[in-house]
C-alpha positions in Angstrom: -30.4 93.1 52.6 -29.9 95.7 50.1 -28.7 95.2 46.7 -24.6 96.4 45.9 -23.7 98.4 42.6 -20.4 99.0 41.3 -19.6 101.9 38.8 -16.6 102.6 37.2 -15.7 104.6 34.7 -12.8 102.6 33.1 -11.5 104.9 30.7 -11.1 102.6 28.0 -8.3 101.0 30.1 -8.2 97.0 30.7 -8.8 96.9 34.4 -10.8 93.8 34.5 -8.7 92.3 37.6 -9.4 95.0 39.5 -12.8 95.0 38.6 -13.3 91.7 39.6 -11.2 92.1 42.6 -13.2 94.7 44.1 -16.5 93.1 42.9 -15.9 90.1 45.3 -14.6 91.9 48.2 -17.5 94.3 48.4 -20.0 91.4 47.5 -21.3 93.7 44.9 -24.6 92.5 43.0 -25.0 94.5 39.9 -21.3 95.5 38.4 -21.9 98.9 35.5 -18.8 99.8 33.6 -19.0 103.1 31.6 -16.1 103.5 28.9 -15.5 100.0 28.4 -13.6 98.4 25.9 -12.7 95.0 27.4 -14.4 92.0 25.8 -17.5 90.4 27.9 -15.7 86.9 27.5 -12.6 88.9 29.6 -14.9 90.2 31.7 -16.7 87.2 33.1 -13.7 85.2 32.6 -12.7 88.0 35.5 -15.8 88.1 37.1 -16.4 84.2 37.8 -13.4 82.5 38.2 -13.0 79.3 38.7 -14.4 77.7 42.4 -16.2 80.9 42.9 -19.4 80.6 44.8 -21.7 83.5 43.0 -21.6 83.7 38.9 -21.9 86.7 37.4 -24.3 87.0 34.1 -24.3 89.6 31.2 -26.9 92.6 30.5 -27.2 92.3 26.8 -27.4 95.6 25.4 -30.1 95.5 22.8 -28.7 98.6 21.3 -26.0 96.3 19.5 -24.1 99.2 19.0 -20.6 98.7 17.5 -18.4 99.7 20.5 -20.7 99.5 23.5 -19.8 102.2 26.3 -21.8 100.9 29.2 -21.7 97.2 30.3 -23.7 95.9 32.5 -23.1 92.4 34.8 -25.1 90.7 37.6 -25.3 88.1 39.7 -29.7 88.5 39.5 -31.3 86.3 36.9 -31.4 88.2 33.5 -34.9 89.4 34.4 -33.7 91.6 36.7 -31.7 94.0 34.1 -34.3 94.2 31.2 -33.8 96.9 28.8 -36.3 100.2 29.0 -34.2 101.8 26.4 -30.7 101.9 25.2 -29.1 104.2 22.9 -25.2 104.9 22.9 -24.0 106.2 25.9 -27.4 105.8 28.1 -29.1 102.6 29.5 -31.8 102.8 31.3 -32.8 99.0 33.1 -35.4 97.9 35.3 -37.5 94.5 36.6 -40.1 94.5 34.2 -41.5 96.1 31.2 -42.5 99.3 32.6 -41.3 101.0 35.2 -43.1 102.2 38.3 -42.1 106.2 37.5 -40.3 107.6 34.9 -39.0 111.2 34.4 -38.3 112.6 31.1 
C-alpha cells in the first residue's frame, strides 16, 4: 500500500470543502496546502467531520511564523511529519530526526 499526498496550491482562497472533498474520495494520507490562509480549526473542522472513519491531525510548523504558507495535515501519528527545517515558504518533513539523504 503506498502512501497518498495531496497538494494544492490554494491561492489564498477558502477552498476547505473541496479540499476535504477530494481528500476523502482519493483516500489521501498526507494533505499539503501551499498559500494557505484558512484557519487549522476550519481546516480539520473540514477534514474530519463528523462520523468519519479516518481523523486527520496537524503538522505544527515550528517556524511559528505569522502567516504560515504551507500546512501540513495527516492521517499518520504526528511522528510521521517531524520538522527537518522550516523557514517561510519551505518545509522540509521526514520520520525521524535525520534523514536517510539529504541534498543541499
Amino acid at each position: 500500500m503506498m502512501t497518498t499526498f495531496l497538494s494544492w496550491n490554494l491561492n489564498g482562497k477558502p477552498l476547505q470543502d473541496l479540499v476535504a472533498n477530494l481528500a476523502r474520495s482519493r483516500d489521501v494520507d498526507v494533505v499539503i496546502l501551499l498559500e494557505c490562509e484558512i484557519g487549522v480549526t476550519d481546516l480539520l473542522q473540514s477534514l474530519n467531520p463528523p462520523g468519519s472513519r479516518s481523523i486527520f491531525h496537524y503538522a505544527v510548523n515550528p517556524a511559528q511564523t505569522p502567516l504560515e504558507a504551507i500546512k501540513l495535515f495527516t492521517l499518520f501519528s504526528s511522528d510521521f511529519l517531524l520538522p527537518l527545517e522550516d523557514e517561510l515558504g519551505l518545509t522540509i518533513r521526514g520520520p525521524g530526526p535525520e534523514p536517510q539523504v539529504f541534498f543541499r
